[in-house]
C-alpha positions, 0 to 999 in steps of 0.5 A, spaced: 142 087 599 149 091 597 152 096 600 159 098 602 163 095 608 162 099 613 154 099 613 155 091 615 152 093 622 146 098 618 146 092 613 145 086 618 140 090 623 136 091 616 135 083 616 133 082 624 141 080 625 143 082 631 148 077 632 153 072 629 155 066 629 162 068 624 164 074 619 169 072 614 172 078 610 175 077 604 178 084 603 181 084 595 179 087 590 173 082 586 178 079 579 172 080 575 172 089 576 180 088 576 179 085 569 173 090 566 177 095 563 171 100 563 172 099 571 179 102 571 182 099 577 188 097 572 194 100 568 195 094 564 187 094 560 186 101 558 179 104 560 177 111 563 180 113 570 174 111 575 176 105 580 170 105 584 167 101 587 160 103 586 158 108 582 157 115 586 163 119 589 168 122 586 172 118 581 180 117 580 179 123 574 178 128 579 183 126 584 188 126 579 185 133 575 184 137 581 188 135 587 193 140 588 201 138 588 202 137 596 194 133 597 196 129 591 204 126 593 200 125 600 196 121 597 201 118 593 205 116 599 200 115 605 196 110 601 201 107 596 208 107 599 211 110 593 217 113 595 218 118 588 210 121 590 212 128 590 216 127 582 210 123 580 205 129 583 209 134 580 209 130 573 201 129 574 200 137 575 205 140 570 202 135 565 194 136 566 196 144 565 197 142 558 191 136 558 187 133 562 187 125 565 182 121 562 184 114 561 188 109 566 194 108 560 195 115 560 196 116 567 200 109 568 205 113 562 206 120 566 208 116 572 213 111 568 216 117 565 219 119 572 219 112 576 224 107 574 223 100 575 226 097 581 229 090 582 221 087 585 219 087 577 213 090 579 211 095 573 213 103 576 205 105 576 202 099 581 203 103 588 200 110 585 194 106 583 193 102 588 193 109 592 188 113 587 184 106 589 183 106 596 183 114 596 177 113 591 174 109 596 175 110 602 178 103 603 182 103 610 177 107 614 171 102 612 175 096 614 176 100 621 170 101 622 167 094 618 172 090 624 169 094 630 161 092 628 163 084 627 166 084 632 162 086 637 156 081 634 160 076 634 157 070 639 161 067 644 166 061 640 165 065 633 171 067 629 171 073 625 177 071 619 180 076 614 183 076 608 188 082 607 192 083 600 196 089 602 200 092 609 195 097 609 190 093 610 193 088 614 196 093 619 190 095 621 187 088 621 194 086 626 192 092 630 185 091 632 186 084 633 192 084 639 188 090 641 181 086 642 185 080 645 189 085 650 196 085 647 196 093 647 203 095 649 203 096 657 202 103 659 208 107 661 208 108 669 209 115 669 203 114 664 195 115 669 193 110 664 196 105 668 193 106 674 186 104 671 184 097 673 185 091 668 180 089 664 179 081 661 179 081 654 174 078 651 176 076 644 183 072 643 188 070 637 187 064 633 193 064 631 198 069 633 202 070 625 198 070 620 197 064 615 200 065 608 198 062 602 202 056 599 207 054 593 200 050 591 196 056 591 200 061 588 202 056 582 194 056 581 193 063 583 198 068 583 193 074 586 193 070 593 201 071 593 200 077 598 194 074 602 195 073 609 189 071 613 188 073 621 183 070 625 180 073 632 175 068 637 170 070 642 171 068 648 166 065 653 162 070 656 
């Protein structure tokens, strides 16, 4: 049974699960979709400009051919961090004036046209990419609500584990594992939040920071270089 991340509870229910015994998340993309050019996930194979998962929903054509100027730079910022998001919206809208986008080299070439290549050596066009990626599929918003379901069917002593490529993505996974093991900033006492009753929290940290890949495994797979791994406990009830 497939389905999106978000579904896991719709999914596990459908299955007579109600409860479990451990969740791993491995929130990268799979390198077999990466590597289908017919997918068009990367700039660096030439296929047409989809990057969906699944096959319903809008593709990355229509982000890209029918956001307006200030939708898309927003996109572009919020998602993938890339500084020059307003110069590459703009190049994007005055170019599909003259021609729609179809293909993942055409883009990635309109964006190298206006952001230049930095010390880090990562091609001009990744962090647009990856933005148009998570906005096609919604990624960060099913993550927050896959974490809540698994947690909450985690059986006492179980470990839910995440594997993250991104700061996006970990940055959300980093705040709702301290949230859930009670590590919430203290209220202000000028806050009435503050007046509530403390409550115990049921979950705690494995680790505190999170485990990163070795030199080992990065010479063997370079994609895990980004990974960093977090991991929540249940307590006893």
């Amino acid at each position: 049974m497939g389905g999106r991340i978000s579904e896991l509870g719709e999914m596990l229910a459908a299955r007579n699960i109600d409860a479990l015994d451990g969740a791993v998340f491995d929130l990268g993309l799979s390198s077999y979709q990466i590597d289908d050019p017919s997918r068009g996930f990367s700039f660096r194979l030439d296929g047409p400009l989809d990057m969906r998962m699944g096959r319903e929903g809008r593709d990355a054509a229509m982000i890209v051919n029918l956001c307006p100027e200030s939708e898309l730079a927003d996109i572009l910022y919020k998602y993938g961090d890339e500084k020059a998001a307003r110069r590459v919206a703009k190049a994007v809208v005055e170019r599909r004036k003259v021609q729609k986008f179809a293909t993942t080299a055409d883009l990635a070439g309109v964006i190298r046209s206006v952001v230049r290549p930095d010390k880090s050596g990562i091609d001009p066009a990744t962090r647009s990419f990856q933005a148009l990626r998570i906005a096609v599929n919604e990624e960060l918003s099913d993550i927050e609500t896959a974490l809540e379901q698994a947690a909450a069917l985690l059986k006492p002593g179980a470990r839910l584990v995440v594997v993250s490529f991104h700061s996006l993505e970990d940055r959300i996974v980093k705040h709702f594992f301290a949230e859930q093991a009670g590590r919430k900033p203290a209220a202000s006492r000028h806050d009435p939040a503050g007046l509530k009753p403390t409550v115990a929290p049921l979950f705690k940290l494995v680790k505190s920071a999170p485990v990163l890949p070795g030199l080992a495994e990065i010479r063997a797979n370079p994609r895990a270089r980004s990974a960093k791994l977090r991991a929540l406990e249940r307590l006893a009830a």
